[in-house]
C-alpha positions in Angstrom: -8.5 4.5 -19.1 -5.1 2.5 -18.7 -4.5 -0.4 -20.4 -4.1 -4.3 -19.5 -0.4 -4.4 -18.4 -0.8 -8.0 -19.8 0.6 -9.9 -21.7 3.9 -8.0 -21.4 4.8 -6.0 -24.6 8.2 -5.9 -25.7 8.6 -2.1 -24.6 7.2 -2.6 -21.2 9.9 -5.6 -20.8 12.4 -3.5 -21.5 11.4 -1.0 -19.2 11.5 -3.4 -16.1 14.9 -5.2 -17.7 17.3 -2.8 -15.9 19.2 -3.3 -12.7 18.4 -2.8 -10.4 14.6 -3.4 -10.4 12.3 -2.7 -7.3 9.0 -3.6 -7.3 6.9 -1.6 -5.0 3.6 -3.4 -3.4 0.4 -2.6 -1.9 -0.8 -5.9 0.1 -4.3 -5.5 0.4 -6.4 -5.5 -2.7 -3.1 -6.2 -4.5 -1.2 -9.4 -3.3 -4.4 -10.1 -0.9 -8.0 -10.5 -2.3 -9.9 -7.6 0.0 -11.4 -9.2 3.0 -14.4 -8.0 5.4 -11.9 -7.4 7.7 -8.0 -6.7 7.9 -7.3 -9.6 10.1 -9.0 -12.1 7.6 -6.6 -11.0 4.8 -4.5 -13.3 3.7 -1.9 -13.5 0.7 -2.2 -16.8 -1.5 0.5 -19.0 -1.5 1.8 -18.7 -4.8 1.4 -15.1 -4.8 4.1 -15.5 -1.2 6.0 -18.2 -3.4 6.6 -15.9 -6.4 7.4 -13.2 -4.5 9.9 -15.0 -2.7 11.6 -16.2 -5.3 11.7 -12.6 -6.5 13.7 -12.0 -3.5 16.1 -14.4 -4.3 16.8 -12.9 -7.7 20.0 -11.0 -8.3 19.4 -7.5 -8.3 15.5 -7.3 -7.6 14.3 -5.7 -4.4 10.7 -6.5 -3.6 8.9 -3.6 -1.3 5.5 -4.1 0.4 4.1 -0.4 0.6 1.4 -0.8 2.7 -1.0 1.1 4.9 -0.7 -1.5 7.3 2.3 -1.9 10.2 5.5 -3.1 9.1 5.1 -5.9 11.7 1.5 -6.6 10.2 3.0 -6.6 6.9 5.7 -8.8 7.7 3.8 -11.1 9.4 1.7 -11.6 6.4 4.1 -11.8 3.9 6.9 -13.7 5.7 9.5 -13.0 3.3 12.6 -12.4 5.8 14.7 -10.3 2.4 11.5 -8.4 1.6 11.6 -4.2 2.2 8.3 -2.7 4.3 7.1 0.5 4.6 4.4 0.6 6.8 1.5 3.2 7.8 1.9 4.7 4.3 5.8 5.8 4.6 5.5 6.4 8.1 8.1 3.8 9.4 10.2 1.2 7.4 11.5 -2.1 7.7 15.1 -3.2 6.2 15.4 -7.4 6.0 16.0 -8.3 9.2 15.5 -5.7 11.4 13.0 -4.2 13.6 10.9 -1.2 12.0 12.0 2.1 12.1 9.5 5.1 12.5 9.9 8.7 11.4 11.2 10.8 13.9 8.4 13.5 13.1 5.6 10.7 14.2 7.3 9.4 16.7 6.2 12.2 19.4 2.1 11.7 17.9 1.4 8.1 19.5 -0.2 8.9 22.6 -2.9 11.5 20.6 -3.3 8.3 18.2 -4.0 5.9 21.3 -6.2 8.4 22.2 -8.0 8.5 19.1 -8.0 4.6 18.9 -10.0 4.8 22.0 -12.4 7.3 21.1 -13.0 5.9 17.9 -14.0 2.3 19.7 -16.6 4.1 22.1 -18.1 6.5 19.9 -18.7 4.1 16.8 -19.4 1.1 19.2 -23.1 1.4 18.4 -22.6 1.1 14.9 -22.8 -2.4 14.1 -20.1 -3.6 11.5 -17.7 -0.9 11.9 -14.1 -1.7 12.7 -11.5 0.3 14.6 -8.0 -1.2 13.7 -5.2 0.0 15.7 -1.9 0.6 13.5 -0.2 2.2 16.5 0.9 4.8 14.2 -2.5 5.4 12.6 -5.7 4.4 13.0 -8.6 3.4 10.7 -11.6 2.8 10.4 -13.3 0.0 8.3 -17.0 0.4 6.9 -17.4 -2.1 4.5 -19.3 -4.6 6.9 -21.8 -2.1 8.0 -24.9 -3.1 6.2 -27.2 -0.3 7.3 -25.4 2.5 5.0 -27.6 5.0 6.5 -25.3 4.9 9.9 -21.9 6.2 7.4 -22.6 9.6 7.1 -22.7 9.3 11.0 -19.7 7.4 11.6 -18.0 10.0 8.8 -19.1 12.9 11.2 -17.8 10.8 14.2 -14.1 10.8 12.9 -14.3 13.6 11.4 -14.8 15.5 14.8 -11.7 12.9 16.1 -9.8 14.5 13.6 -10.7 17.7 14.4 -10.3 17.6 18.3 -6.9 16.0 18.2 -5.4 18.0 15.3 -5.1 14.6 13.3 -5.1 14.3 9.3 -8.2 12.9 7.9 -7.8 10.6 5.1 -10.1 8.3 2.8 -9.7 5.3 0.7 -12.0 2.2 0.1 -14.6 2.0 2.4 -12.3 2.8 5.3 -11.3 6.3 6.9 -7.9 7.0 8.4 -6.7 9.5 11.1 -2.6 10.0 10.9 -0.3 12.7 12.5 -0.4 15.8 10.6 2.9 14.7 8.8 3.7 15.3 5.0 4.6 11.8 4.0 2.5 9.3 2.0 3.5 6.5 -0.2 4.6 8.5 -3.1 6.8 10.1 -0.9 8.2 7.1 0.9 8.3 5.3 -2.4 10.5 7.8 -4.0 13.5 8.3 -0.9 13.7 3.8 -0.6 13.8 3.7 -4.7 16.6 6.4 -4.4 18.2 4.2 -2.0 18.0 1.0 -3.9 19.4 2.8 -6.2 16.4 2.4 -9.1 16.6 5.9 -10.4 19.7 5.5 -11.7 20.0 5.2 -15.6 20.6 1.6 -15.6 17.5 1.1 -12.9 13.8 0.1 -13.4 10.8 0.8 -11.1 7.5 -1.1 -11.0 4.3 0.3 -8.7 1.2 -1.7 -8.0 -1.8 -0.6 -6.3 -5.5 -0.9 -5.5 -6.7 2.2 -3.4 -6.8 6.4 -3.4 -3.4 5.9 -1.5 -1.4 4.2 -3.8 -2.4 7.3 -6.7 0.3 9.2 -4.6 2.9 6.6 -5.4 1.9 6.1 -9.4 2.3 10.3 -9.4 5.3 10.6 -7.5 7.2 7.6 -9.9 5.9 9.4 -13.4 6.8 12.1 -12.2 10.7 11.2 -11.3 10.8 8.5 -13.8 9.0 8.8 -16.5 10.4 5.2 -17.4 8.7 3.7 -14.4 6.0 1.2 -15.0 2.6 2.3 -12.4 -0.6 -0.5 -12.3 -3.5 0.2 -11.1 -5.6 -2.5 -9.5 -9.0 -2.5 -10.9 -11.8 -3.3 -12.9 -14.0 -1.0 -15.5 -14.8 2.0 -14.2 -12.7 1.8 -11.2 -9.6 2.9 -13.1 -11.2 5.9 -14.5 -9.1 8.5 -13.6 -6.2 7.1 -12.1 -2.5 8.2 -12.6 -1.1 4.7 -13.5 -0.4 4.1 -17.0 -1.8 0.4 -16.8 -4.6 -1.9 -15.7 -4.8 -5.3 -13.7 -8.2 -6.6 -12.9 -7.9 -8.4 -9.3 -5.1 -9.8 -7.8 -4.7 -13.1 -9.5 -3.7 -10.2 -12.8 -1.0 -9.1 -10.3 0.2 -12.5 -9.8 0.4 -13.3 -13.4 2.3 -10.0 -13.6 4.7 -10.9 -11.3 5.6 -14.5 -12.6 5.9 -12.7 -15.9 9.1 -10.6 -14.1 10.3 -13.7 -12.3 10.5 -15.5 -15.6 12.1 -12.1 -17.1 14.6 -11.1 -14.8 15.5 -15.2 -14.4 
């Protein structure tokens, strides 16, 4: 079971005192409180503020690692010197510039528009499910179905999706995600843009946050390159059993705590 990343020990400040430092965040159940559905998410104010100003810091790179769009991201972040990856290291977004995707996903969006429309028919008589189109991806939310009898049927559903259109199935809280049968995920992608930054240098420092099955990819991948790296896992009780991060933050006002401890830190 990890243990509360705060208050800040003296070792774990050191760890995150080098230079330069990149912070690598999930948005939703991380910065944003999890919503019944992903257009109601929103990030708090002074979570945006903080972060922000964390932008403005010398040498600190703030990353949202997301399984949303880097455009979705963007717009609910709005933090112009901020770093996205989007659709779990599928494209990327440098400040200022329009997203990139991966040139091995680039040929799979018309079997993902496919699959978009598929899923919208064949789940449209199960009340509460929501199809959300990441152009890229495509997944689907279960948390507001409230008959929980109709999910081993709407499981079955995508499932065959995946299955007819060669697509990757992947799970994570109460939502189920069909990708192109690429091998990226956000420990991957989190590894080549903190490369780039430049964090796994001697001098650097690395920071991961996350909420969901994904983001286990991302804690692995940075203990695994950097032992030095500092991984958090989201969660409360039981929740963290199991997970590959070394520490614990109960719900997103923890994360926001967390990060005005760095701000004060690195300032």
């Amino acid at each position: 079971m990890p243990t509360a990343v705060l208050p800040l020990t003296p070792t774990v400040a050191q760890r995150l005192s080098g230079s330069p430092l990149v912070l690598l965040l999930d948005i939703d159940g991380t910065l944003s409180p999890l919503a019944a559905s992903p257009e109601q998410a929103i990030v708090p104010e002074r979570t945006r503020r903080v972060l922000a100003k964390l932008t403005e810091t010398p040498e600190v790179h703030v990353v949202a690692i997301s399984g949303r769009g880097v455009d979705d991201a963007r717009r609910m972040l709005a933090i112009d010197k901020a770093w996205y990856v989007g659709n779990h290291g599928m494209e990327y977004g440098v400040p200022g510039k329009p997203p990139i995707v991966r040139g091995d996903v680039s040929h799979f969006e018309s079997t993902i528009a496919k699959a978009v429309a598929r899923a919208a028919d064949e789940l449209r008589d199960i009340r509460g499910a929501v199809v959300e189109d990441k152009h890229w991806t495509v997944s689907i939310h279960f948390r507001q179905v409230r008959d929980r009898r109709s999910i081993p049927r709407l499981t079955a559903i995508v499932e065959g999706i995946a299955n007819d259109l060669d697509l990757r199935l992947t799970r994570g809280k109460e939502v189920l995600e069909l990708r192109p049968p690429v091998d990226v995920h956000k420990g991957i992608a989190a590894i080549q843009l903190a490369e780039h930054l430049g964090a796994l240098e001697k001098d650097g420092s690395l920071i991961g946050i996350g909420d969901d099955l994904t983001d286990e990819d991302m804690f692995r991948s940075l203990r695994d390159r950097d032992p030095r790296a500092v991984t958090v896992r989201v969660a409360r009780g039981s929740e963290g059993v199991g997970t590959a991060a070394e520490f614990r933050a109960n719900d997103t006002d923890a994360v926001r705590e967390l990060l005005t401890a760095l701000l004060a830190l690195r300032s």
